[in-house]
N, CA, C and O atoms as a GROMACS GRO file, in nm:
protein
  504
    1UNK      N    1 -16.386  13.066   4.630
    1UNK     CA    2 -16.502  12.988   4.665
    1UNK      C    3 -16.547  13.028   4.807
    1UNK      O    4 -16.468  13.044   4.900
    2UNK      N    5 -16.717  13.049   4.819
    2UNK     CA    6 -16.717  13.064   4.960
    2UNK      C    7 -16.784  12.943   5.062
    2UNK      O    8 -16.880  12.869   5.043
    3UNK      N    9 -16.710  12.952   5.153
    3UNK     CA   10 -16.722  12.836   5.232
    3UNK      C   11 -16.849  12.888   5.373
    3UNK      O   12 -16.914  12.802   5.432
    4UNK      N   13 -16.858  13.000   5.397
    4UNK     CA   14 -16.941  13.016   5.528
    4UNK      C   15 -16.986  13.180   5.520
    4UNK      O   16 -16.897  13.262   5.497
    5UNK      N   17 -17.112  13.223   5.538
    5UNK     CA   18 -17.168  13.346   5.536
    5UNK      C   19 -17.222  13.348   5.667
    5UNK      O   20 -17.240  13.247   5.736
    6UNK      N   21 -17.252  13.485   5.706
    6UNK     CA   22 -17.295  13.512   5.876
    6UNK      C   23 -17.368  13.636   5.849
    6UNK      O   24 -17.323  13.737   5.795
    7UNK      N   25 -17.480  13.615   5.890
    7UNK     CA   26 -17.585  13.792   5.888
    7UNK      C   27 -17.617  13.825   6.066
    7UNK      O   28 -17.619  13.716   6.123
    8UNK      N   29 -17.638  13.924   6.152
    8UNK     CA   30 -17.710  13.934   6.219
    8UNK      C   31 -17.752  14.065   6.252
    8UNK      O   32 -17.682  14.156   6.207
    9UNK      N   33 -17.815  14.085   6.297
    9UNK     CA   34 -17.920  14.204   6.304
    9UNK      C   35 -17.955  14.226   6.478
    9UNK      O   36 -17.962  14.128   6.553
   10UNK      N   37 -17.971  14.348   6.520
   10UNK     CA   38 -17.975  14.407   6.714
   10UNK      C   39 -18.049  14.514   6.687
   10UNK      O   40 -18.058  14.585   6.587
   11UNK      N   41 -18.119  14.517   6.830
   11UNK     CA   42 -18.154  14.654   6.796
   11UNK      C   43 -18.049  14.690   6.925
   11UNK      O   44 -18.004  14.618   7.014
   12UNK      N   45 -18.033  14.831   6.894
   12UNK     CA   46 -17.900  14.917   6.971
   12UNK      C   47 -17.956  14.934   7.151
   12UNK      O   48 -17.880  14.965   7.244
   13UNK      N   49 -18.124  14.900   7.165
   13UNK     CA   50 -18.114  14.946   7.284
   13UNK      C   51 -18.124  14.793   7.395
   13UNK      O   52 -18.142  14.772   7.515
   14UNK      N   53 -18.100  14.712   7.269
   14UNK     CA   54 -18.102  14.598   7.355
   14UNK      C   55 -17.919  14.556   7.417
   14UNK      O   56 -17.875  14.480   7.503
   15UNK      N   57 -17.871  14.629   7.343
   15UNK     CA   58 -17.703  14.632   7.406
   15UNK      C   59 -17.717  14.705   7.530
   15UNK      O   60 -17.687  14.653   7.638
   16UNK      N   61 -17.774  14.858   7.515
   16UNK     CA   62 -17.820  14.978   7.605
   16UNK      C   63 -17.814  14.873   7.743
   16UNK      O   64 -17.729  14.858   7.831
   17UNK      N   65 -17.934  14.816   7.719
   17UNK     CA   66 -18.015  14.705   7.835
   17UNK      C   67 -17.900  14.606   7.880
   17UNK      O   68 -17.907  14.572   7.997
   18UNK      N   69 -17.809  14.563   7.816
   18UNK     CA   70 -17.732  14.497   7.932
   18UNK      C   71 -17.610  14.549   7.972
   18UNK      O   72 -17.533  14.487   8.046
   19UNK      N   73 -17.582  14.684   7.918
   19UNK     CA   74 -17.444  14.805   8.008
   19UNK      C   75 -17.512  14.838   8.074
   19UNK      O   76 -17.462  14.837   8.186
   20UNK      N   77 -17.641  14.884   8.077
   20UNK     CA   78 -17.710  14.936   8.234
   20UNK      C   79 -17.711  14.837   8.308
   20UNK      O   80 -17.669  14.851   8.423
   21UNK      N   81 -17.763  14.698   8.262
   21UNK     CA   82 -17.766  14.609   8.408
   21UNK      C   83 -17.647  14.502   8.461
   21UNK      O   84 -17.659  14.423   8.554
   22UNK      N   85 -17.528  14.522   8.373
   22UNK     CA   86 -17.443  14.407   8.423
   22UNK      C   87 -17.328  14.505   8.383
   22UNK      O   88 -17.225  14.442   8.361
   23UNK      N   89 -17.309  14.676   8.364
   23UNK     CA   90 -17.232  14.735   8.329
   23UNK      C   91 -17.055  14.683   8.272
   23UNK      O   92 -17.031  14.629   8.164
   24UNK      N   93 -16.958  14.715   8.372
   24UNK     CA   94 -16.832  14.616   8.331
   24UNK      C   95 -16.781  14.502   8.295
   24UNK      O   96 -16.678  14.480   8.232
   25UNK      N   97 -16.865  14.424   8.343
   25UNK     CA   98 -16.876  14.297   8.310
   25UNK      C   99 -16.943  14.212   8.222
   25UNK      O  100 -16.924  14.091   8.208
   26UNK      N  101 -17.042  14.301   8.152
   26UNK     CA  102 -17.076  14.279   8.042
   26UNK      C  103 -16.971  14.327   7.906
   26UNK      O  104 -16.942  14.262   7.806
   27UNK      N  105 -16.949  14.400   7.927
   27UNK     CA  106 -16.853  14.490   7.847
   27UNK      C  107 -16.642  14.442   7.825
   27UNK      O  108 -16.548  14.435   7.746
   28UNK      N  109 -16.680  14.426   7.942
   28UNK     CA  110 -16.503  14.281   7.959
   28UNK      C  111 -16.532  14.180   7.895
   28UNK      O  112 -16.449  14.131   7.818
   29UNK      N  113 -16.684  14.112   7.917
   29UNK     CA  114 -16.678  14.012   7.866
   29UNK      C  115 -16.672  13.955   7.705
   29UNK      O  116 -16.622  13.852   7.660
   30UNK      N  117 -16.741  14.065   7.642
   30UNK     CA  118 -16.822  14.095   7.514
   30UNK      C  119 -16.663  14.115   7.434
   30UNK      O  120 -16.607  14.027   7.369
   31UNK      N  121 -16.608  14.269   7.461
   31UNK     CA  122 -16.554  14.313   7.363
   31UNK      C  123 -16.402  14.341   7.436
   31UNK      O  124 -16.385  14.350   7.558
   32UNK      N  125 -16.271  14.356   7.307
   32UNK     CA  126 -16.120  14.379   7.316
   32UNK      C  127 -16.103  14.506   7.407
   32UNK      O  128 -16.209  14.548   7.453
   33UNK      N  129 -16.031  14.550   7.430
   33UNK     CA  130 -15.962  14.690   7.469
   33UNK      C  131 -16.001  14.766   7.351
   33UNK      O  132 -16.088  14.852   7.346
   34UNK      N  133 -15.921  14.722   7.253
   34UNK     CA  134 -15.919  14.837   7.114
   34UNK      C  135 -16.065  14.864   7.097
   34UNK      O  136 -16.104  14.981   7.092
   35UNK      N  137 -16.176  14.730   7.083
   35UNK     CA  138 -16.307  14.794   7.070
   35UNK      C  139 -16.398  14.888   7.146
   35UNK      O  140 -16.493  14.960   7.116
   36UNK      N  141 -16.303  14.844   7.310
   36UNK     CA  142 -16.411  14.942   7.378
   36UNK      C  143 -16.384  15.052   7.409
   36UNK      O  144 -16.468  15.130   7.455
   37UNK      N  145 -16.216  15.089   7.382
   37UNK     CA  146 -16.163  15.267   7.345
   37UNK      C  147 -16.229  15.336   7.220
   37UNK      O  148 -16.252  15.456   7.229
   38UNK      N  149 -16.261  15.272   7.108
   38UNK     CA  150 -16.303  15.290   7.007
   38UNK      C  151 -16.480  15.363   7.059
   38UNK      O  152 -16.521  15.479   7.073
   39UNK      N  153 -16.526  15.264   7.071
   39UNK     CA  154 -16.697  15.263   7.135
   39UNK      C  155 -16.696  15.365   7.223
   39UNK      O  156 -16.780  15.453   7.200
   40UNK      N  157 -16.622  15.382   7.324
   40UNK     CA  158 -16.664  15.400   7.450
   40UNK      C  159 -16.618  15.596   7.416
   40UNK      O  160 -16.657  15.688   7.488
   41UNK      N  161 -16.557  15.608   7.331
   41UNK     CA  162 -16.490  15.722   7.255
   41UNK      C  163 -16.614  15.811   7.188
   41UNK      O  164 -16.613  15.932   7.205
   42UNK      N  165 -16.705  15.758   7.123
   42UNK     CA  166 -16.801  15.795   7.031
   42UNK      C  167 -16.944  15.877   7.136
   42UNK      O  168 -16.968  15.844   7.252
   43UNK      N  169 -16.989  15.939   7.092
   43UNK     CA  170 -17.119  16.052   7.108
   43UNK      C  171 -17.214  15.938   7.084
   43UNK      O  172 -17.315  16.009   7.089
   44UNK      N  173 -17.262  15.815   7.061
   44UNK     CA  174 -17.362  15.749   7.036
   44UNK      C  175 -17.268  15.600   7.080
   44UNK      O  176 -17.292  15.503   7.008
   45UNK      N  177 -17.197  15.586   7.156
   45UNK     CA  178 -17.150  15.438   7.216
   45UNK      C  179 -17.248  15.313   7.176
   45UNK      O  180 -17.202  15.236   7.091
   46UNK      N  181 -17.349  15.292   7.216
   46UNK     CA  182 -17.411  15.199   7.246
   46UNK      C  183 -17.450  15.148   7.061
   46UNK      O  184 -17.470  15.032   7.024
   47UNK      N  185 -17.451  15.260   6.981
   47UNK     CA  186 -17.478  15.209   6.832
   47UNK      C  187 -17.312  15.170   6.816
   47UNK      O  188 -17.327  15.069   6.747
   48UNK      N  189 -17.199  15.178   6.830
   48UNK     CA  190 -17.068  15.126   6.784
   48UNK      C  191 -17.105  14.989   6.902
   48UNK      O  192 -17.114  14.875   6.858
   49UNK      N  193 -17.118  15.009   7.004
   49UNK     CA  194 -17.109  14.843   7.052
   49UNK      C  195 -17.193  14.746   7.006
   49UNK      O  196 -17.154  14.629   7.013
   50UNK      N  197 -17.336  14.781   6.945
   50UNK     CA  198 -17.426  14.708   6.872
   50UNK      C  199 -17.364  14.649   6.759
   50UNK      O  200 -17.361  14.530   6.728
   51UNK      N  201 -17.306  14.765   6.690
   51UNK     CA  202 -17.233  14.713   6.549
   51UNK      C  203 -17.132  14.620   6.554
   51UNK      O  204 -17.113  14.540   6.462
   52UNK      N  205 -17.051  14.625   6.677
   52UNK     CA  206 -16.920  14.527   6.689
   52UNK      C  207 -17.009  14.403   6.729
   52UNK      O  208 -16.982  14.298   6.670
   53UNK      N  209 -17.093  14.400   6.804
   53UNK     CA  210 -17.149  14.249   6.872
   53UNK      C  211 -17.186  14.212   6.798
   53UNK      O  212 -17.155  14.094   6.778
   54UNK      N  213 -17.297  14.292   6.682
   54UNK     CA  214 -17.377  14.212   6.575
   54UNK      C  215 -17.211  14.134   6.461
   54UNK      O  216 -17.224  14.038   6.384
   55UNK      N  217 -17.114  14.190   6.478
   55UNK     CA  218 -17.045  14.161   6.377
   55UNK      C  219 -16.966  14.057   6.426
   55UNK      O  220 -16.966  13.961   6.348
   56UNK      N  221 -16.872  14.037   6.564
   56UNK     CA  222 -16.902  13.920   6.630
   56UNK      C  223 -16.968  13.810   6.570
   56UNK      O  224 -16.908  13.707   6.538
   57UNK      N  225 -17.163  13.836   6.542
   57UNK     CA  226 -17.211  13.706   6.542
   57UNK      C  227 -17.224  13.727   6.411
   57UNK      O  228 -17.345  13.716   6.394
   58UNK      N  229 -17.192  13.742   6.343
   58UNK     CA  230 -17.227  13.687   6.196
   58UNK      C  231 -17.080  13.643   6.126
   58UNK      O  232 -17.077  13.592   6.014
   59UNK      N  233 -16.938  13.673   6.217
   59UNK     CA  234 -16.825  13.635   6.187
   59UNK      C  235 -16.838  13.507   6.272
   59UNK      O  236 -16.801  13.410   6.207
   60UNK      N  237 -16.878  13.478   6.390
   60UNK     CA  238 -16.901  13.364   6.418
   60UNK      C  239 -17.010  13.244   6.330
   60UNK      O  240 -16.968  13.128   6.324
   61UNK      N  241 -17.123  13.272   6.273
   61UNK     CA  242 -17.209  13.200   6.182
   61UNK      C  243 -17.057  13.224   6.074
   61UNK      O  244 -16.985  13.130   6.106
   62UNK      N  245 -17.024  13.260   6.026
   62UNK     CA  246 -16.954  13.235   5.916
   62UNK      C  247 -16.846  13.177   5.886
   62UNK      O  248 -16.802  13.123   5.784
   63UNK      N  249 -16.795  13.203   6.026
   63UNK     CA  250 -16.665  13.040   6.058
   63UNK      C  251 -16.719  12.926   6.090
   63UNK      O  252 -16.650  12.825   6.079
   64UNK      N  253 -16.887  12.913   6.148
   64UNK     CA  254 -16.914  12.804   6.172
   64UNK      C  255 -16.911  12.719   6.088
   64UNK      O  256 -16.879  12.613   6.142
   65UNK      N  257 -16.931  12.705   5.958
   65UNK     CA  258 -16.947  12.594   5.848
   65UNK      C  259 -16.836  12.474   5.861
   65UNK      O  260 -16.859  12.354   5.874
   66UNK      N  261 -16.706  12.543   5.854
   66UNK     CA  262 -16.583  12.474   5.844
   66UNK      C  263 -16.532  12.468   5.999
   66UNK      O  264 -16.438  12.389   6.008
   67UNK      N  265 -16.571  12.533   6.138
   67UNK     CA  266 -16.512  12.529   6.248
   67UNK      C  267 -16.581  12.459   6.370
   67UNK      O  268 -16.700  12.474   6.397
   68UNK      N  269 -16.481  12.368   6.451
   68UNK     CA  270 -16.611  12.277   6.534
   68UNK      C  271 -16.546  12.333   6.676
   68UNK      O  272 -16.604  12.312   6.782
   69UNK      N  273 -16.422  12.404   6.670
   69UNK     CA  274 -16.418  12.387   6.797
   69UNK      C  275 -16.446  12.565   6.903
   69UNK      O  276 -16.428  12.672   6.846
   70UNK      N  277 -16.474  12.559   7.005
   70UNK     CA  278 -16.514  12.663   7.113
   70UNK      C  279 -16.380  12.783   7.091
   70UNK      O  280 -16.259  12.772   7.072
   71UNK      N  281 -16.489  12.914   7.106
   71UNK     CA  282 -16.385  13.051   7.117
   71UNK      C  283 -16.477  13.111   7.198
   71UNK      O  284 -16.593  13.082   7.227
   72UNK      N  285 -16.378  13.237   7.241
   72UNK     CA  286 -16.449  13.363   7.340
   72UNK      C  287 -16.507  13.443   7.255
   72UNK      O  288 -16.480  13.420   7.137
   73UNK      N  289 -16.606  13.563   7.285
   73UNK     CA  290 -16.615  13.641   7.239
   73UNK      C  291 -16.499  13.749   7.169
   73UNK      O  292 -16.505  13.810   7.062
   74UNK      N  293 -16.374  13.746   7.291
   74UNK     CA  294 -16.253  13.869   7.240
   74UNK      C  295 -16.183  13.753   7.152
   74UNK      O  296 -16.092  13.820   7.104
   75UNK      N  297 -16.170  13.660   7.114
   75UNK     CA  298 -16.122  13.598   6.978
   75UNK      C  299 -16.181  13.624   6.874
   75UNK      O  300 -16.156  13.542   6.785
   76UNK      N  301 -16.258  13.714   6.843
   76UNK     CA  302 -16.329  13.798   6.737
   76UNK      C  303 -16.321  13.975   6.768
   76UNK      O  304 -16.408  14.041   6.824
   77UNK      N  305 -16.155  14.037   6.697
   77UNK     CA  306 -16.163  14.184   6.720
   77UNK      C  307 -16.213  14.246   6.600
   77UNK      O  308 -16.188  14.222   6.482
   78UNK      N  309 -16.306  14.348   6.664
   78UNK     CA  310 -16.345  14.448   6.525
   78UNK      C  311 -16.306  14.578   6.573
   78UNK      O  312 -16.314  14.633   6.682
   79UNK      N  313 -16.249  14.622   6.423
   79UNK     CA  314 -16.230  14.803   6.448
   79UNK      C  315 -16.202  14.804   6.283
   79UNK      O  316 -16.210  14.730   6.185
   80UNK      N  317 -16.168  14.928   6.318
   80UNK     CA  318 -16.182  15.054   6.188
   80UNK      C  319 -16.035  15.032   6.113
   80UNK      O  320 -15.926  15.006   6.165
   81UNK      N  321 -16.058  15.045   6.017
   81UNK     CA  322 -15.876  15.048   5.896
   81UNK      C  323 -15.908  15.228   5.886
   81UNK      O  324 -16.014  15.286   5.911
   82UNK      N  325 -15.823  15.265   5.858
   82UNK     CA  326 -15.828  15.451   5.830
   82UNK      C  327 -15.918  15.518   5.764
   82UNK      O  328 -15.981  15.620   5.792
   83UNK      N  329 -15.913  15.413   5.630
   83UNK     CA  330 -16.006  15.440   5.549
   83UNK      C  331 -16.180  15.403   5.624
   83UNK      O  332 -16.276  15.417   5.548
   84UNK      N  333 -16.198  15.369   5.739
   84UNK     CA  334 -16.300  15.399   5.813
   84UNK      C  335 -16.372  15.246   5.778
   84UNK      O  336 -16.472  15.207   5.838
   85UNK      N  337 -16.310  15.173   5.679
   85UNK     CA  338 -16.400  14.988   5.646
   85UNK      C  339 -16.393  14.955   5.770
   85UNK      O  340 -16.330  15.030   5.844
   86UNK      N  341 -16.445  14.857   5.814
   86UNK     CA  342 -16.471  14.776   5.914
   86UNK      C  343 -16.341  14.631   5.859
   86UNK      O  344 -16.299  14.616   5.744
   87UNK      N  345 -16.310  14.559   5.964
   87UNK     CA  346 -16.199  14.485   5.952
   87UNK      C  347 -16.190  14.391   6.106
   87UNK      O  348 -16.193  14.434   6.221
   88UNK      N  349 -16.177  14.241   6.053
   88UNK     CA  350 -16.127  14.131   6.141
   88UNK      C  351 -16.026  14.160   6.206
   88UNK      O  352 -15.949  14.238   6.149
   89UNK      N  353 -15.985  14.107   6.356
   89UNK     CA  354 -15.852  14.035   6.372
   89UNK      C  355 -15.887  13.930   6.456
   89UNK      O  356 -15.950  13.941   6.562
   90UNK      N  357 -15.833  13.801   6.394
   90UNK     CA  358 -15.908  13.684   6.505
   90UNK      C  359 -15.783  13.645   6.560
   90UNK      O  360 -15.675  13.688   6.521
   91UNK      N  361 -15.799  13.565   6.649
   91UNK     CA  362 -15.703  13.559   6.800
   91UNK      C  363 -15.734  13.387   6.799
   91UNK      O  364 -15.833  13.333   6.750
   92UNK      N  365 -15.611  13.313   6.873
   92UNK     CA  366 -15.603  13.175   6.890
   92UNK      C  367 -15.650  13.070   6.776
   92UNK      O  368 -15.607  13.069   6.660
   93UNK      N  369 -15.725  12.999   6.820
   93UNK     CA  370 -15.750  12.907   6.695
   93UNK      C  371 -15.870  12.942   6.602
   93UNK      O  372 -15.910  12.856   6.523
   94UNK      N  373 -15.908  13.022   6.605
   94UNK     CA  374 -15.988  13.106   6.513
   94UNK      C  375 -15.875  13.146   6.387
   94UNK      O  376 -15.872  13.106   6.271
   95UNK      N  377 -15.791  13.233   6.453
   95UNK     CA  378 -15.653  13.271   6.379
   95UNK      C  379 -15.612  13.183   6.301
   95UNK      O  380 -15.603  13.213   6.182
   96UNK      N  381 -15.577  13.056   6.344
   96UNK     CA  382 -15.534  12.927   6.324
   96UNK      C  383 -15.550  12.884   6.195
   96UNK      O  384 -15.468  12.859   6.107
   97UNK      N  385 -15.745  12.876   6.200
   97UNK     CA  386 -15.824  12.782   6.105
   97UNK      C  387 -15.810  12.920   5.947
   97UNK      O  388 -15.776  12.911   5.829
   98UNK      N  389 -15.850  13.011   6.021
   98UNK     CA  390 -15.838  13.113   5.899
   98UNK      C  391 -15.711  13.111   5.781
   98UNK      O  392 -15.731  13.109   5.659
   99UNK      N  393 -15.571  13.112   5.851
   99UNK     CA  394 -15.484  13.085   5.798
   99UNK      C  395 -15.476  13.192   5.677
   99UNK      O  396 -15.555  13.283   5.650
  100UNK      N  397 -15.353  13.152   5.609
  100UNK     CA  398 -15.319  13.222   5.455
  100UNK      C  399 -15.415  13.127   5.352
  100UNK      O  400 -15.414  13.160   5.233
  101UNK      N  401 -15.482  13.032   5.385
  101UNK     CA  402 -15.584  12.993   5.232
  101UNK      C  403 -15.709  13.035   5.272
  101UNK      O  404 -15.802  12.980   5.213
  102UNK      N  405 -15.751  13.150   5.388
  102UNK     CA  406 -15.877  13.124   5.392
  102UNK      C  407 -15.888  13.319   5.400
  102UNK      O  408 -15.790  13.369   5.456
  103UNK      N  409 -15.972  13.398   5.361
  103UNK     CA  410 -16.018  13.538   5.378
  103UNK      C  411 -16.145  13.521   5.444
  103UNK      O  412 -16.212  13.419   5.457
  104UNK      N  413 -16.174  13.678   5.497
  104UNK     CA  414 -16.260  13.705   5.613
  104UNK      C  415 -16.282  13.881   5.523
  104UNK      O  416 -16.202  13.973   5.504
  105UNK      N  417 -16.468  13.858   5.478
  105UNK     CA  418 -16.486  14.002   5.498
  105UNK      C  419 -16.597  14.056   5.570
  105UNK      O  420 -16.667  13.980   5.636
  106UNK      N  421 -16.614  14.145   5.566
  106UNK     CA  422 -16.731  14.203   5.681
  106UNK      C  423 -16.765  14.364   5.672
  106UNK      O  424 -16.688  14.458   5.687
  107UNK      N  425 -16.904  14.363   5.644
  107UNK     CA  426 -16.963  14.477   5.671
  107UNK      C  427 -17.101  14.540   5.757
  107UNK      O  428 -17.208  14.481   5.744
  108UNK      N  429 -17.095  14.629   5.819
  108UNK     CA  430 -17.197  14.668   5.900
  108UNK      C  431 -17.245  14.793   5.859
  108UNK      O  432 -17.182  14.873   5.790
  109UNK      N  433 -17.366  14.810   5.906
  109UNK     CA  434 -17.478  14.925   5.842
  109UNK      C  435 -17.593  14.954   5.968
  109UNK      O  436 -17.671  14.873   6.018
  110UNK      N  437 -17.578  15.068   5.992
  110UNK     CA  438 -17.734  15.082   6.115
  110UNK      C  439 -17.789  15.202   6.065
  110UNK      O  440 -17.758  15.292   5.986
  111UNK      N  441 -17.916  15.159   6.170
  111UNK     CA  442 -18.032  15.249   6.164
  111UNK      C  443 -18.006  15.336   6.277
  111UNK      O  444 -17.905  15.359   6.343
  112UNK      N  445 -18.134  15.380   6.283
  112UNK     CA  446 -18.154  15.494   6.450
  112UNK      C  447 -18.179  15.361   6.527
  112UNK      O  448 -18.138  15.363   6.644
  113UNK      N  449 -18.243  15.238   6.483
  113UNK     CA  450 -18.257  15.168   6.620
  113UNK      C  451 -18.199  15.037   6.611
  113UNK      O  452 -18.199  14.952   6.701
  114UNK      N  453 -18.160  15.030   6.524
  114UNK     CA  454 -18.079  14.869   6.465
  114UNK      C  455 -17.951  14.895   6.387
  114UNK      O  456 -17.930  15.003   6.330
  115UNK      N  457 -17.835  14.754   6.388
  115UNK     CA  458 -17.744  14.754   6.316
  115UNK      C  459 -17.731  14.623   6.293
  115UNK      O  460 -17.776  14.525   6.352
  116UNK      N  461 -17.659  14.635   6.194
  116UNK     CA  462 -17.666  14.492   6.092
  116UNK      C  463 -17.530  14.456   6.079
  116UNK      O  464 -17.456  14.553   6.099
  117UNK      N  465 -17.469  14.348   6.051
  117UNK     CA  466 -17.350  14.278   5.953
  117UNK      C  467 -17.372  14.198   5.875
  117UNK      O  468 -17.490  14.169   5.855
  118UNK      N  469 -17.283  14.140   5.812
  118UNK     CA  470 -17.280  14.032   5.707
  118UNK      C  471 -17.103  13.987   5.715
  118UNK      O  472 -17.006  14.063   5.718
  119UNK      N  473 -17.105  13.860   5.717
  119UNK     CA  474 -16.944  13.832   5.677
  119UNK      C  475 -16.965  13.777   5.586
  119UNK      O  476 -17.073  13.771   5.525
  120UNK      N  477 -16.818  13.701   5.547
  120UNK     CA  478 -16.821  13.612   5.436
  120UNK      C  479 -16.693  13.583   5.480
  120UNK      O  480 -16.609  13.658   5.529
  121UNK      N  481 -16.689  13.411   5.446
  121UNK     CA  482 -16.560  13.357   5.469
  121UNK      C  483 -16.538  13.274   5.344
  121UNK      O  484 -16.623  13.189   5.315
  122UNK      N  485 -16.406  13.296   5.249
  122UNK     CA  486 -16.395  13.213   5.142
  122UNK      C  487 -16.253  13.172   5.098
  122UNK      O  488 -16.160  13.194   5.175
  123UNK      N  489 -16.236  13.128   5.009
  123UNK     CA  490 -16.094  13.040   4.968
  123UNK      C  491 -16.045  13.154   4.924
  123UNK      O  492 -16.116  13.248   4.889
  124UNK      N  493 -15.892  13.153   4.921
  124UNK     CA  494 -15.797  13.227   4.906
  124UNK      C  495 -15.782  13.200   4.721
  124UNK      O  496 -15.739  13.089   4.690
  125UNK      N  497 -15.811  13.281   4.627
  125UNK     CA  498 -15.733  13.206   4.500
  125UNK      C  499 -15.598  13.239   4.509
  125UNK      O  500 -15.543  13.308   4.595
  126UNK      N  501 -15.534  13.166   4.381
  126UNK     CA  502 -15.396  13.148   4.387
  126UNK      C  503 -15.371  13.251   4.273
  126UNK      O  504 -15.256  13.275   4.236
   0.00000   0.00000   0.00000
């Protein structure tokens, strides 16, 4: 059963726009270690940090249904499984609420000037 869905949509140069003007500290604030070795690794950075933030907020809309209480941004990690899918790891009480009855999926897709996600949060069957 699903309990909470999350879409959001960026365009890539509006990330651009706040590493140029608040550089490190935008970037500490936003995203994990693992995401920003990942990002910061890539020939087109600023489209992998678009994709992790947009995915961020649509994993956040998608815990919102069932979740009332406050998280950081790095209580939402995204990176790569081998096979190159995109993949959760949530941190503190995010972690918590998710638990073994609840799944988390998520996918992202961009353009030359935009990137997208979608989650989905739903019941575990038995």
């Amino acid at each position: 059963m699903v309990i909470g869905i999350g879409i959001d949509i960026i365009e890539i140069d509006r990330i651009k726009q706040s590493v140029d003007r608040f550089g490190d500290k935008f970037l500490n604030k936003i995203f994990t270690e693992v995401e920003l070795q990942y990002c910061l690794s890539k020939p087109n950075k600023y489209q992998h940090l678009a994709a992790r933030f947009a995915a961020k907020e649509a994993v956040a809309k998608a815990l919102s249904e069932g979740w009332d209480g406050g998280f950081n941004w790095k209580d939402i990690e995204i990176y790569n499984e081998l096979s190159g899918k995109p993949s959760v790891k949530l941190y503190g009480k995010l972690d918590e609420y998710l638990g073994n009855d609840k799944g988390l999926k998520l996918t992202m897709s961009h353009s030359q000037n935009y990137v997208t996600s979608f989650a989905i949060v739903f019941v575990n069957e038995l």
